[in-house]
C-alpha positions, 0 to 999 in steps of 0.5 A: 539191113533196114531192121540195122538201120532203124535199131542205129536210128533208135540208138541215135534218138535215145542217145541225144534224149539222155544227154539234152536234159537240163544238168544240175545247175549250180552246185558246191562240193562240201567235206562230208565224212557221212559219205562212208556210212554203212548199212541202214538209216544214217543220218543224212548230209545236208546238200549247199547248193543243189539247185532243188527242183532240177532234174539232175544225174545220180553221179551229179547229185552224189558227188554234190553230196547231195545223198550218201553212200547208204542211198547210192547202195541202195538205189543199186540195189533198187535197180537191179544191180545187187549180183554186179555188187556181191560185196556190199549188197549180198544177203545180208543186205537190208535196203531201205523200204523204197515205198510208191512214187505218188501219183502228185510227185511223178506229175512233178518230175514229169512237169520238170523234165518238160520244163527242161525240154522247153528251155533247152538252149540248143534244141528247144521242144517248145510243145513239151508237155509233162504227158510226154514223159513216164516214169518207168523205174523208181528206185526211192527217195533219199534225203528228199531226192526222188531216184527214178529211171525215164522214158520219152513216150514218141521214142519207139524204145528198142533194147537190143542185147549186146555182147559188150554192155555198159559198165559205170562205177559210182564211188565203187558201186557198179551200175549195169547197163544192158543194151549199148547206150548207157541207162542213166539214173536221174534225181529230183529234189522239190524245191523249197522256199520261204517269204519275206516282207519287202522291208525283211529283204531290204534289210537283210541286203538282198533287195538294194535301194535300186530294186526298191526304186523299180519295184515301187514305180511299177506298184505306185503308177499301176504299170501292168505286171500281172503274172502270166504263165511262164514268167517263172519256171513251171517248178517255181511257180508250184513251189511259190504256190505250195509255200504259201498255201502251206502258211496260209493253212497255219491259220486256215486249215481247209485251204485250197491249192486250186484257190491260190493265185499268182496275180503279179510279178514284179521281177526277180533281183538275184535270188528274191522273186517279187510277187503278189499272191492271193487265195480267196481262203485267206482271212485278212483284216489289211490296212493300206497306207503311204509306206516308206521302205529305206529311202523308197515311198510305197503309196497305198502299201498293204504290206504282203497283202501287196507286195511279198518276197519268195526265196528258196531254200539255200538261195546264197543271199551273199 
């Protein structure tokens, strides 16, 4: 009786971990007939709006289209599901090389599922941390998302045989599961961005006169606004740093991660996040001067060396 109940406990644990990650954030199903590929590299459908960085579901990311049925048979084939398959994934099958996972990308997702537990709105882990968690399965990468299988490390993990397993169909492929709580495969894609000057953003609407007027009174009375770790998401904050590292080293090639350094955080307005952001490896020849953006006067304004603008990728800028 006592093994039972500790085999229902453990069930139990599992069960809320697989459910208690965070979902996909906003998505927009698109029409993509690519979906009806064959076998081998086809070309990939470019996902609207799944919110890069977050750590969604498989059946999530597929239905968003964000990858296609060559991926889907695959990572079938990648996680052991090939018998449940005969149709598709028999001997004439040929996967695609799947590759390692590196050692920078599972840090990543791991950092991301911490992230996730921290934030959870119904039962917050506020000392998670991206060592709580390893990747145990991967299964490759496919039109930038990452396929992997996870485990919490303070779960003491039982898999018992069951006479009755768990069976999921995604788009026709079987995935199998063999114990009596479904294995869920989940995705992670890196987010992505780009910057823009305070000027651009006006003008191309995404910044009003309203936020130029916030923005410019914590600039022009030196309100303190330095960044300060968890203003933005873990994930976010990497990918700013990455973006801007990855321009810096178009003029520097020697640049550094470890030099970049978000100083300030002057708020996010819709999908522009409003920072000053430094290496000590940049070159810069900068001329401060009194800046008028619209209506709105920017004193002693160094242009992006002050003040910059980071939008990801697909961000609806309306």
């Amino acid at each position: 009786m006592r093994k039972f109940l500790g085999l229902l406990l453990t069930g139990i644990l599992l069960f809320c971990t697989v459910f208690s990650i965070a979902g996909c954030g906003e998505t927009e199903i698109v029409d993509d007939s690519s979906k009806n590929s064959s076998n081998g590299e086809s070309p990939m459908p470019e996902p609207e709006k799944i919110f890069a960085g977050s750590v969604c579901t498989l059946e999530e990311v597929y239905e968003a289209d964000g990858i296609d049925r060559t991926a889907l048979l695959n990572i079938a084939y990648y996680s052991g599901n090939a018998e449940h398959n005969p149709d598709e994934l028999g001997a004439d099958f040929v996967p695609i090389e799947k590759g390692e996972l590196s050692e920078e990308v599972s840090l990543e997702i791991r950092e991301c599922l911490a992230e996730s537990a921290r934030t959870n709105e119904k039962n917050p882990e506020e000392d998670a941390k991206a060592e709580d968690y390893r990747i145990t399965e991967y299964y490759g990468c496919y039109n930038g998302y990452y396929a992997f299988f996870y485990q919490e490390l303070d779960l003491d993990y039982v898999y018992p045989a069951v006479e009755n397993p768990i069976w999921r169909e995604i788009d026709g492929v079987t995935f199998y599961s063999w114990t009596y709580l479904e294995k869920v495969i989940y995705m992670w894609k890196k987010t992505t961005g780009s910057f823009y000057s305070l000027e651009e953003a006006y003008e191309n609407g995404w910044l009003i006169e309203e936020d130029l007027e916030g923005i410019a009174d914590i600039y022009n009375n030196k309100k303190d606004c330095a960044y300060v770790a968890g203003d933005l998401p873990l994930n976010i904050e990497n990918s700013i740093k990455h973006t801007y590292l990855e321009d810096l080293r178009e003029d520097v090639p020697q640049a550094k991660i470890e030099n970049v350094e978000l100083r300030k955080y002057y708020g996010t307005y819709g999908d522009c996040i409003v920072v000053n952001i430094y290496s000590q490896d940049m070159l810069c020849d900068i001329r401060f001067e009194d800046t008028y953006i619209g209506n709105v006067l920017f004193r002693n304004f160094g242009g992006t060396y002050s003040i910059t603008v980071w939008v990801a990728d697909g961000a609806d800028n309306g």
